[in-house]
C-alpha positions in Angstrom: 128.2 87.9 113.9 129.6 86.5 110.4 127.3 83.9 110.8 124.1 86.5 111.0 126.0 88.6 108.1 126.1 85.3 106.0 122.1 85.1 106.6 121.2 88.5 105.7 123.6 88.6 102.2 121.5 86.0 101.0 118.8 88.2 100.3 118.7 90.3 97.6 119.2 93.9 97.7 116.1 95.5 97.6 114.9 93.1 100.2 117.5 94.3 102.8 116.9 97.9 102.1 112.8 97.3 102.6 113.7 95.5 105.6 115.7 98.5 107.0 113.5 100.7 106.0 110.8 99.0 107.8 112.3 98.5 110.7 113.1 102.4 110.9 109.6 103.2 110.9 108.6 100.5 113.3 111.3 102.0 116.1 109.5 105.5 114.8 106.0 103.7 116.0 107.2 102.0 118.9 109.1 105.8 120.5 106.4 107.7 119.3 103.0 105.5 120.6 100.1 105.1 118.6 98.3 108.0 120.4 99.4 110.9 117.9 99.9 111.0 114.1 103.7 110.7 113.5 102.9 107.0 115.4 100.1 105.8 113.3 101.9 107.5 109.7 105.1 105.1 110.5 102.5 102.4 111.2 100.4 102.9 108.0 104.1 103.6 106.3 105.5 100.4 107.6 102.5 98.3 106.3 103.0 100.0 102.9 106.6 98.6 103.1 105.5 94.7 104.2 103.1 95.0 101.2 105.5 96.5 98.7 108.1 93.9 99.8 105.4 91.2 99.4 104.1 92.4 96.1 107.2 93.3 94.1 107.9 90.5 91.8 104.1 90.4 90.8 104.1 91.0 87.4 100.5 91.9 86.2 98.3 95.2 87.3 95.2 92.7 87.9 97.1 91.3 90.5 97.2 94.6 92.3 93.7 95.7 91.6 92.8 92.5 93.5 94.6 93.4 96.6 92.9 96.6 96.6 89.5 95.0 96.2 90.5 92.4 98.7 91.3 95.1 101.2 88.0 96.7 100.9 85.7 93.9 100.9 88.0 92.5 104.1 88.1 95.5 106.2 84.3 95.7 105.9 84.1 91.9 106.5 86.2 92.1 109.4 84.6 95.1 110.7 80.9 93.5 109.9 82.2 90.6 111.7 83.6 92.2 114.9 80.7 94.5 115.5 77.6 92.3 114.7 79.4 88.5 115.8 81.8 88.6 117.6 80.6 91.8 119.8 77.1 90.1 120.3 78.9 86.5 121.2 81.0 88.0 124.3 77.7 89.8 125.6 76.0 86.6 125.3 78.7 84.1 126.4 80.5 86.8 129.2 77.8 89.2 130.0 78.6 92.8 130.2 81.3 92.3 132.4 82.9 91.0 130.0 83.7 94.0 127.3 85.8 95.4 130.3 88.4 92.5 130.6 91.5 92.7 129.2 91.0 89.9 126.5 88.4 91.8 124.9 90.4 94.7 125.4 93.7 93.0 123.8 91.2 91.7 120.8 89.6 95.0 120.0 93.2 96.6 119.8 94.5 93.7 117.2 91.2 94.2 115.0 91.3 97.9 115.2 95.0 98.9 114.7 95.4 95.9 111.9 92.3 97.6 110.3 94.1 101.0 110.6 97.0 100.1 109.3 96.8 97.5 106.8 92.9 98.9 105.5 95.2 102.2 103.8 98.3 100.4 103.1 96.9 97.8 100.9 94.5 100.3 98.9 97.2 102.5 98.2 100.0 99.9 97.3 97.3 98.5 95.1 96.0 101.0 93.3 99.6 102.5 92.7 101.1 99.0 91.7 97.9 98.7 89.0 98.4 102.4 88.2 102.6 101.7 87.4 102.1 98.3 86.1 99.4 99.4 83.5 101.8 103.1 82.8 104.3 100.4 82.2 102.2 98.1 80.1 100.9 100.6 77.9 104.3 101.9 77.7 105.6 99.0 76.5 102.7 98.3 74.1 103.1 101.5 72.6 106.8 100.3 71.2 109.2 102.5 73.8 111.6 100.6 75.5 111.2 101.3 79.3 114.3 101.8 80.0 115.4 104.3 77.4 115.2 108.0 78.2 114.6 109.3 75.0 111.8 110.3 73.0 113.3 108.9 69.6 115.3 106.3 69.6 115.9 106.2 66.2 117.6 109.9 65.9 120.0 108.3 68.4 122.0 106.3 65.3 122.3 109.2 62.8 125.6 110.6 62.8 126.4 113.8 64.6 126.9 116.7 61.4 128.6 120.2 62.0 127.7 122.5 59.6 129.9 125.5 59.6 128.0 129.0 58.5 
């Protein structure tokens, strides 16, 4: 047990809470099936946290905007591919019989559900991480210091004044 603590301290922080998090909604998928819509949410929700954990230390909203592109020119590759390829090739190769085994069962599942759940979770995770990381880089080009609250930072030195009427 302190051996599989040791392991998991190494990581930083963030990365253990992602982790948690994702394995929360993967038991949520797992007891709930992928027949009904709290099933495929903690699916899609799950993705969204792989992603995020992947995509966190990138540093430019480019980066993201190409992972949203990417995820919408590979879906409809993958889907182009399946449908007029692969489809065609098992008819050909196995006859019709074929489409009713479980291999092409199994297949269709992995290329349908990974569409499902990574198609969303990458377009959102992308356009959000170019829509913070530009917020931020505007932000930052505009001269306010992320990380202060206030509107004027320079009213913050003057010396607070009571004036007695």
């Amino acid at each position: 047990m302190k051996k599989l603590l040791d392991k998991i301290k190494k990581y930083s922080l963030a990365t253990q809470i992602l982790t948690g998090f994702f394995l929360f909604f993967i038991i949520i998928l797992i007891v709930s099936g992928l027949d009904n819509v709290i099933g495929l949410m903690a699916g899609i929700i799950a993705a969204m946290i792989c992603l995020i954990e992947i995509t966190r230390r990138w540093r430019h909203a480019w980066s993201f905007l190409l992972l949203a592109i990417g995820t919408i020119l590979g879906a409809i590759l993958i889907s182009g591919i399946h449908v007029e390829i692969i489809y065609r090739l098992a008819v050909y190769l196995g006859g019709e019989t074929f489409l009713d085994s479980l291999a092409w069962h199994i297949y269709s599942a992995v290329i349908k559900y990974g569409l499902l759940f990574i198609g969303p979770a990458g377009i959102v995770v992308g356009l959000g991480g170019a829509a913070v990381k530009s917020i931020l880089a505007l932000r930052n080009r505009l001269g306010k210091d992320p990380s202060s609250d206030t509107i004027h930072p320079e009213e913050d030195n003057k010396p607070l004044t009571h004036e007695a009427k």
